[in-house]
N, C-alpha and C positions, 0 to 999 in steps of 0.2 A: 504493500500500500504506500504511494507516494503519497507526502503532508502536500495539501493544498499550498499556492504562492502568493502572497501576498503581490504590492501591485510592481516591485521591483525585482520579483524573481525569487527573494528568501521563504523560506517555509512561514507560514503565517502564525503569528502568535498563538491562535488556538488549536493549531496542528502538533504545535511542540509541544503544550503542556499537556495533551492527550497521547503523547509519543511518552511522555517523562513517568505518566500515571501506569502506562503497560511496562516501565524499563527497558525503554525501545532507546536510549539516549545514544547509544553503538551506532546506530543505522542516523537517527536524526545529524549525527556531526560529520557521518560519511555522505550524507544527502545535502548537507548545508554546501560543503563545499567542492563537490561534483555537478550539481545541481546547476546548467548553464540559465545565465542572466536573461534577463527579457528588455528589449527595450519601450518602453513607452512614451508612445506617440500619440499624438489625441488626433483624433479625425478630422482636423479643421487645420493643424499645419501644416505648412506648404515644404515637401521638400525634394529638392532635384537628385533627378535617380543617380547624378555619380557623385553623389556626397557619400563621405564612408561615415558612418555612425558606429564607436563600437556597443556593446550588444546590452549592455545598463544604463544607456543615454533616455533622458525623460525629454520630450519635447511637447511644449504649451500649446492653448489653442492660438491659432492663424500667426504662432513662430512662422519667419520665413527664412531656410537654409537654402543658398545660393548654392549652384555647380562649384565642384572641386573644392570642397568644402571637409574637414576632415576634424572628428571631435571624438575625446578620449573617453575611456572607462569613467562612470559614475560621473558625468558631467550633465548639466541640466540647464536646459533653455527657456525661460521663461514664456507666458503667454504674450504674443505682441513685442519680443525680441526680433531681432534681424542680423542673421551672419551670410553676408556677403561673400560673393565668390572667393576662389582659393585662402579663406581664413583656415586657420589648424589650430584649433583650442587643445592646451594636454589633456590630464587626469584630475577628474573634478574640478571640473571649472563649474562655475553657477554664473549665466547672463542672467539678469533678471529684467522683469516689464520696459517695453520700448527701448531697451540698450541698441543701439545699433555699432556694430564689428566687423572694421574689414572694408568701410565706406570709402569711396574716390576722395581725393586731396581735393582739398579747398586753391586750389593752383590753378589759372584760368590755361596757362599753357599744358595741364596736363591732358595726356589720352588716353580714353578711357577704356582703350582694346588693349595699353598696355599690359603685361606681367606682374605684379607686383602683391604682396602678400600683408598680412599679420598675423601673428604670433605669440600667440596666450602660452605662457607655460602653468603648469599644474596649480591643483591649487587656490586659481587665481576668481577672487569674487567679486565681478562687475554689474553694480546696480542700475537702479532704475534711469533711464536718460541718459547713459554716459553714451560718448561718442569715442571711437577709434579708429583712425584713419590709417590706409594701407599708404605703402612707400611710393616716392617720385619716380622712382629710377627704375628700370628692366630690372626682371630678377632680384629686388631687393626688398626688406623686409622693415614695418614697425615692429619692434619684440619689446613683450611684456616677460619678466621672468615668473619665477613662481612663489607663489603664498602672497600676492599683492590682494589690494583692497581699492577698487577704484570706486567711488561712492556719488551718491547721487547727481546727475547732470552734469559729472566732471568728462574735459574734451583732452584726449592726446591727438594732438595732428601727426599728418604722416613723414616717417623717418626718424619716428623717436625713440630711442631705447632705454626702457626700464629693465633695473635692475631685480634683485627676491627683496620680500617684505618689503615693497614699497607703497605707501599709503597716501592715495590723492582724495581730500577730501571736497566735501561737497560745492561745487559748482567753480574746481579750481581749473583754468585754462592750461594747456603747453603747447606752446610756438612750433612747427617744424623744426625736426633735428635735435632736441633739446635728448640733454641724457640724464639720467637722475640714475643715482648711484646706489646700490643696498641699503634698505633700514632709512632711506630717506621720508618725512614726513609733511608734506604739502597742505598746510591749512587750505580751511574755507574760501572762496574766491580768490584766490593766487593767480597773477597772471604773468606768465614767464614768459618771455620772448624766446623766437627762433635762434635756434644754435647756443642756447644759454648750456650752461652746465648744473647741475642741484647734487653735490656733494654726498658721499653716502653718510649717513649718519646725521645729516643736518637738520633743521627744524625750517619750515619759512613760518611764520604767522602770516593770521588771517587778512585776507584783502590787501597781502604787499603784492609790490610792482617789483618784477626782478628780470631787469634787461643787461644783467653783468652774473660772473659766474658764481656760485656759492661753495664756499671750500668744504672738505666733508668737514663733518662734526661743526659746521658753524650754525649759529642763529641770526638767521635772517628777517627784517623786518621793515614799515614803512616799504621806501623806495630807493631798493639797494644799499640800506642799511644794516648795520652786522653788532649785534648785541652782547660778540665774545663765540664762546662756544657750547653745546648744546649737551650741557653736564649731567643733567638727567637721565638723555638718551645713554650717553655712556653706561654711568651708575645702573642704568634698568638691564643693560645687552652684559652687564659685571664685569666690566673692562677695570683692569687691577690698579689698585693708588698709584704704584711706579709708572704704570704707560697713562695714566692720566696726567701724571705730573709733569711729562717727558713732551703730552700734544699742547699742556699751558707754555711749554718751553718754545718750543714749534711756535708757536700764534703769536706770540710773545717777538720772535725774532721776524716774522716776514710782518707784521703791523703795529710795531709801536714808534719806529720810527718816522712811519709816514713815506717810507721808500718805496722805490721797484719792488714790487712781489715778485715778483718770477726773479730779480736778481737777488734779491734777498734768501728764495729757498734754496735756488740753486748755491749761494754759500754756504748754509746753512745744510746741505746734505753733504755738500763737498767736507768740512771738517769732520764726518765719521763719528759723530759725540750722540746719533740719534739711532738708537734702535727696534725700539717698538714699532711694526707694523700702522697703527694708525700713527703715530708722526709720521713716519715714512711718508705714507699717502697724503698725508695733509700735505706736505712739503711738494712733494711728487707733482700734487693737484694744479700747482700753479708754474708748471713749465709744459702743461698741454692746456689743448682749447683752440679754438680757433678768433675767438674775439680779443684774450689778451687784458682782461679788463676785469676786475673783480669786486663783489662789494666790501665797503669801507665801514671801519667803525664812524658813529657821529663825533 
């Protein structure tokens, strides 16, 4: 006797504890996990027959999944989402209501027969309204990494790449190109410009304007303003007193002078006195980039 399946394939609650009552528990844990997945699709999604769906994907009513479209184990579409041609979501991903994934650039010179992708990795939970745009160029991709939190009405334009754990909150903007680095944390209506840089580890606060790069572990705020560095975050991800001490050292030498940043770190790695991976990288941060420009304490 197979237990009945609930609506994603598991044996149903009332199946096991009738399986538990006869000391059938043998067969119940060989049946759980032999037992292939069901996908579920409501009768009013629209989806194009060469999208690969694997076999635990839930899909909402009138979701619309585009051709060449490719979405992972235990991932779920909400009702009135939209994934757009060759998007590739990983493992568990959650789109939820009206998100649309995988749209044409906002670029008047783009075409639209182009090649061009996005790139959900595992993970990752995009709510209601959020927009993400696929890349400018042949063959190339906006990538989102994995365990991100993109939240309500927030927009990535296309050619952007996030990092894992990175959190865009509610109705925050990113320019074309912009990179935002692990554990990065983007308030409320944040609006970044194209090709900006967002630091891993950094913090922006709500409703700043950031058209200059943001170092990792900074606090960002107002309009390209920098508040020090973002010590909580540290303290929470338990980065040790010694390498905390070592990145106030770092920040310390490429801004309290009021100098070159990029000449400052690049001295500043050249003497050998910095070990910890986050100095490193703080230091690092400011001899790449393509703008060259970074924000400044008040």
């Amino acid at each position: 006797m197979q237990p009945k399946l609930c609506a994603f394939g598991h044996p149903s609650i009332t199946s096991i504890i009738a399986r538990l009552r006869y000391g059938q528990t043998r067969s119940i844990r060989i049946i759980w996990w032999l037992q292939p997945l069901h996908t579920v699709i409501h009768s009013q999604a629209h989806i194009d027959p060469t999208a690969q769906l694997a076999n635990d994907v839930s899909v909402g009513a009138h979701a619309i999944i585009e051709e060449g479209v490719k979405i992972g184990q235990g991932s779920r579409i909400a009702a009135y989402a939209i994934i757009k041609k060759n998007t590739t979501l990983g493992e568990r991903v959650s789109v939820d209501h009206f998100a649309v994934v995988g749209g044409d650039p906002q670029d008047l010179s783009f075409q639209s027969s182009l090649f061009s992708s996005v790139v959900i990795g595992d993970d990752t939970i995009i709510r209601e309204h959020a927009t993400i745009h696929r890349a400018t160029q042949p063959n190339t991709v906006t990538r989102l990494g994995k365990k991100n939190l993109i939240m309500v009405g927030a927009h990535i334009a296309h050619d952007c790449q996030l990092g894992d754990h990175v959190i865009l909150a509610n109705g925050c903007m990113l320019g074309g190109h912009v990179h935002v680095g692990d554990h990065a944390f983007i308030s409320g209506g944040v609006a970044v410009h194209q090709f900006c840089r967002i630091g891993g580890g950094s913090m922006t606060s709500g409703n700043a304007v950031i058209t200059e790069d943001v170092p990792p572990h900074g606090l960002a705020y107002d309009r390209n303003r920098l508040a020090g560095l973002n010590l909580i975050g540290l303290r929470r991800r338990g980065l040790s007193a010694e390498s905390v001490a070592e990145l106030k050292k770092a920040y310390h030498l490429v801004y309290a002078t009021g100098g070159n940043c990029a000449k400052l770190a690049d001295e500043s790695i050249q003497t050998g006195n910095f070990k910890s991976p986050e100095a490193l990288d703080f230091l690092r941060f400011f001899l790449g980039g393509k703008r060259g420009r970074f924000v400044q304490p008040a």
